[in-house]
C-alpha positions in Angstrom: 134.5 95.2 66.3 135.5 98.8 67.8 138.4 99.7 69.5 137.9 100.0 73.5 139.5 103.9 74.0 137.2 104.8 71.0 134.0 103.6 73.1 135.5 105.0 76.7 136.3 108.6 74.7 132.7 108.6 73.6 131.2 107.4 77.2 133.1 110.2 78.8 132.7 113.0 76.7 128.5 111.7 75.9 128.4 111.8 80.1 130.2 114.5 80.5 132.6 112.8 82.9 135.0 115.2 84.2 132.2 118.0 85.2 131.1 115.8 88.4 132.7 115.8 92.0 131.8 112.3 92.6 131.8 110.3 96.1 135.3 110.1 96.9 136.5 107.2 95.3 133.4 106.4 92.9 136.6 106.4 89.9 134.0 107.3 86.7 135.2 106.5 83.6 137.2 103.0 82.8 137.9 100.7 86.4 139.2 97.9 84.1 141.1 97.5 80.8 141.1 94.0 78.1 142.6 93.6 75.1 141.9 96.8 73.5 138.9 95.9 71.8 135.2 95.5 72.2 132.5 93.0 70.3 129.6 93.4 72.6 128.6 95.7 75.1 126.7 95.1 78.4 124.9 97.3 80.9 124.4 96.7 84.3 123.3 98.6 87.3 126.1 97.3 89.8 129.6 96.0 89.7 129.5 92.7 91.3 130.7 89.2 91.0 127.3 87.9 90.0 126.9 90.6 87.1 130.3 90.2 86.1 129.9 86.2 85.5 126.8 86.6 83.5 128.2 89.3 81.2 131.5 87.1 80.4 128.9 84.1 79.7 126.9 86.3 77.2 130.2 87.5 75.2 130.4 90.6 76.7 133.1 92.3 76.4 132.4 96.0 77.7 130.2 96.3 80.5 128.6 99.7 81.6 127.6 99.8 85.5 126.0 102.8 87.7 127.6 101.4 90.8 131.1 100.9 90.1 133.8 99.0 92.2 135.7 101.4 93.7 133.9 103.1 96.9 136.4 102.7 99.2 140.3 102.2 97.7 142.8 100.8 98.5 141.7 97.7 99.3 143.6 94.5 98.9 143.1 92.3 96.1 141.9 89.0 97.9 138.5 87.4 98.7 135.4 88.7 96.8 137.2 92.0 95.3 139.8 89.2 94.1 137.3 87.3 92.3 135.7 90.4 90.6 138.6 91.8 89.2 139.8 88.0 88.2 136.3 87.3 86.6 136.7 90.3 84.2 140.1 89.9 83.5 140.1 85.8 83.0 136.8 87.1 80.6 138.5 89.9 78.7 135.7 92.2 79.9 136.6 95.7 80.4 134.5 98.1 83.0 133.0 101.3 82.5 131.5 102.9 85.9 129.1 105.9 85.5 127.4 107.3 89.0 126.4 111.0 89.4 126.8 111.6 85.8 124.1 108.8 84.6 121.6 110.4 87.5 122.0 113.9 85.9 122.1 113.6 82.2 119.3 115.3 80.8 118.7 113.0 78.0 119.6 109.7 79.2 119.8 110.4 82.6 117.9 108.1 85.4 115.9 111.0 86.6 115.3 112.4 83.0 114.2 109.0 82.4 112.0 108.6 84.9 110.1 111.6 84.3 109.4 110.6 80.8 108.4 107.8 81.5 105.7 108.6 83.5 105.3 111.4 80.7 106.2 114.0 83.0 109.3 115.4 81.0 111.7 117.4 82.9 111.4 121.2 82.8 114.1 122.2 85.4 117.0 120.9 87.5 117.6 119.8 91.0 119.2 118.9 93.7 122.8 120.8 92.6 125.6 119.6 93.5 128.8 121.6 93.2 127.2 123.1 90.5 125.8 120.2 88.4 122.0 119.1 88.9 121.4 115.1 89.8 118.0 115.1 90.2 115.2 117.0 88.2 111.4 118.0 88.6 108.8 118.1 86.3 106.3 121.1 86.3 102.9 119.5 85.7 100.1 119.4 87.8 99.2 115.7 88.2 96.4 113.4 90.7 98.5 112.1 92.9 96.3 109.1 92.6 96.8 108.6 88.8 101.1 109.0 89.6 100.6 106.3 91.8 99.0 104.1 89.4 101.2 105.2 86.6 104.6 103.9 89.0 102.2 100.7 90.2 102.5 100.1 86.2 106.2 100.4 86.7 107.5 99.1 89.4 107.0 95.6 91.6 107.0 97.5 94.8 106.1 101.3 95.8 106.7 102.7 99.6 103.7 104.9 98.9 103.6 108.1 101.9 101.0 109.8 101.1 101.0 113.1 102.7 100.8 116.0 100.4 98.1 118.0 97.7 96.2 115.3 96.1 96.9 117.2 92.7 100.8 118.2 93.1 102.0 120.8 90.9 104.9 119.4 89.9 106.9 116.4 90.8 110.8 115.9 91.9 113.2 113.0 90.7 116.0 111.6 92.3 116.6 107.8 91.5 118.7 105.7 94.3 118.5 106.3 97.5 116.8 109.8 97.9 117.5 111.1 101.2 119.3 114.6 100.3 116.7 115.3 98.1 113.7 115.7 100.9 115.4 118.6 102.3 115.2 120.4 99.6 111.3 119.9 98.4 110.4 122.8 100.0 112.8 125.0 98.5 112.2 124.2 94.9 108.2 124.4 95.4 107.1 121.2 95.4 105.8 118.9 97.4 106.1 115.0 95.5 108.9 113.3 95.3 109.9 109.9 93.1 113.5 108.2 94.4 114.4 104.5 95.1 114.8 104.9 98.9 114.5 106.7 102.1 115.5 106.3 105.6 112.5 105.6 107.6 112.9 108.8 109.3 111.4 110.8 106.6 108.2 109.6 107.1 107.7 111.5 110.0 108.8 114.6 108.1 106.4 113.7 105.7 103.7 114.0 108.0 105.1 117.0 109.2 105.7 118.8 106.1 103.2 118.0 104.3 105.0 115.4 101.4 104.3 112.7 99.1 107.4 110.3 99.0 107.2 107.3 96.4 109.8 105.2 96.9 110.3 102.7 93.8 113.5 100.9 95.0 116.8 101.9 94.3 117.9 98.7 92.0 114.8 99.4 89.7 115.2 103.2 89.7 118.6 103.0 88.2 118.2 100.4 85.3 117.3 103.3 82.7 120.7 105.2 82.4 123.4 102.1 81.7 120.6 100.8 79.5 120.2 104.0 77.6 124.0 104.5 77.3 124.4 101.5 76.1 122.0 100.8 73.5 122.9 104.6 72.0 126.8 102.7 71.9 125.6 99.7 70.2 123.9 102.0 67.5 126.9 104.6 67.4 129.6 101.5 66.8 127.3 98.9 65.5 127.7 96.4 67.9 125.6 94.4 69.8 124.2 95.2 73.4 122.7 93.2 76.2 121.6 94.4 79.4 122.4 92.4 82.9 119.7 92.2 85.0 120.0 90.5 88.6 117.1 89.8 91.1 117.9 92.7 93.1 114.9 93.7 95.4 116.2 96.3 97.0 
C-alpha cells in the first residue's frame, strides 16, 4: 500500500508536469481523488467509461491515462461524463492524466519509445513547443523498406505514403495524431516521419514534397508512455500494475 499524494508527487515531478502549456483544458496531473491510498496501479491510453469499468473490476485503484477527461470544461455532470466520474468514484479509483508531457519525455516518452523500439534511439528533439520538444528524430540512415517492415512487425495497420529517399537519413517521431509535425520536416532535415495519424490532405504534400509518412494509428502509438510510467511506479512503490487495453482501431 502507498499513499496516493506520494505516487501523484512522483508522477509530476518524473514528468515534469508543470514545464508544459498543454491544450487548454488537458488538467495534467490528478483529475480525480479516492481514499488517499493506492494498492494497484493501472495505465490506460484514454479516459473513458469503458477503461474506467475494467480498471475498477481488476482492483485498480490508480489509473494513469494519456487522454485525460477534461478537454473542454465546464461541462455538466450528467449523461456519459456522469457515469465516468461515478464509475471511478463508486470504485475508489483515482485519475492521473498525462498528455504532452508523456509525448516528450525523453526516457519514457511515446516518441522516445518509439524510436527505440524500432532501434532508432533518439539523438535530438522536435517539434517545440513553447519551448519543450514533443516529438523527436533519430539520426540514422535506414532502407525505408526495412522501417516499414520493422513497424509491419509492430503494428496491425500502417498508412504507408511512400514518397521520399528510399534510404532516409534520419527519421522524425511524433505519436497521435501528427499533423503539426509535417510542416516542419523540412526544416529539421528530414524527410520520414512515424505518427498515429494524418489528415488526408498531407498526402498530396507528400507527393509534393517529397515525404514518407507512416501512420501507425494513434491508439497504438500511445500505449508506450502510461505503460512505461506505470510499471517504473509499481517498481518505485512496490505495487502491482496492470495495463488497460481496449479494442481501439483508430
Amino acid at each position: 500500500m502507498a499513499r496516493l499524494e506520494d505516487l501523484v508527487s512522483y508522477c509530476d515531478r518524473r514528468t515534469r508536469r508543470a514545464a508544459f502549456q498543454d491544450a487548454p483544458g488537458a488538467r495534467n496531473g490528478l483529475q480525480v481523488g479516492n481514499n488517499g491510498t493506492v494498492t494497484k496501479i493501472g495505465a490506460a491510453v484514454d479516459a473513458g467509461l469503458v477503461p474506467f469499468r475494467a480498471a475498477v473490476a481488476a482492483g485498480v485503484d490508480f489509473l494513469v491515462v494519456h487522454h485525460g477527461m477534461y478537454w473542454d470544461m465546464p461541462r455538466a455532470l450528467t449523461g456519459p461524463a456522469y457515469d465516468r466520474v461515478a464509475t471511478l468514484v463508486r470504485g475508489n479509483c483515482a485519475l492521473y492524466s498525462s498528455h504532452l508531457p508523456l509525448d516528450a519525455h525523453p526516457k519514457i516518452g511515446n516518441n522516445a519509445l518509439l524510436a527505440r523500439q524500432l532501434g532508432l534511439p533518439r539523438s535530438r528533439p522536435f517539434l517545440v513547443r513553447d519551448g519543450e520538444a514533443i516529438g523527436c528524430i533519430a539520426d540514422r540512415r535506414v532502407e525505408r523498406a526495412a522501417l516499414r517492415r520493422a513497424l509491419e512487425r509492430h503494428y496491425a495497420r500502417v498508412v504507408a505514403i511512400e514518397c521520399g529517399s528510399a534510404r532516409p537519413r534520419g527519421v522524425a517521431f511524433c505519436s497521435g495524431a501528427g499533423n503539426s509535425a509535417v510542416p516542419e520536416l523540412a526544416a529539421a532535415g528530414v524527410d520520414t516521419l512515424v505518427t498515429g495519424e494524418l489528415r488526408e490532405e498531407w498526402f498530396n504534400r507528400a507527393q509534393e514534397e517529397n515525404l514518407n509518412l507512416y501512420c501507425c494509428g494513434h491508439y497504438a502509438t500511445e500505449v508506450h508512455a502510461v505503460r512505461a510510467l506505470a510499471a517504473e511506479l509499481a517498481r518505485r512503490f512496490r505495487l502491482p500494475w496492470e495495463f488497460i487495453a481496449t479494442d481501439n482501431p483508430l
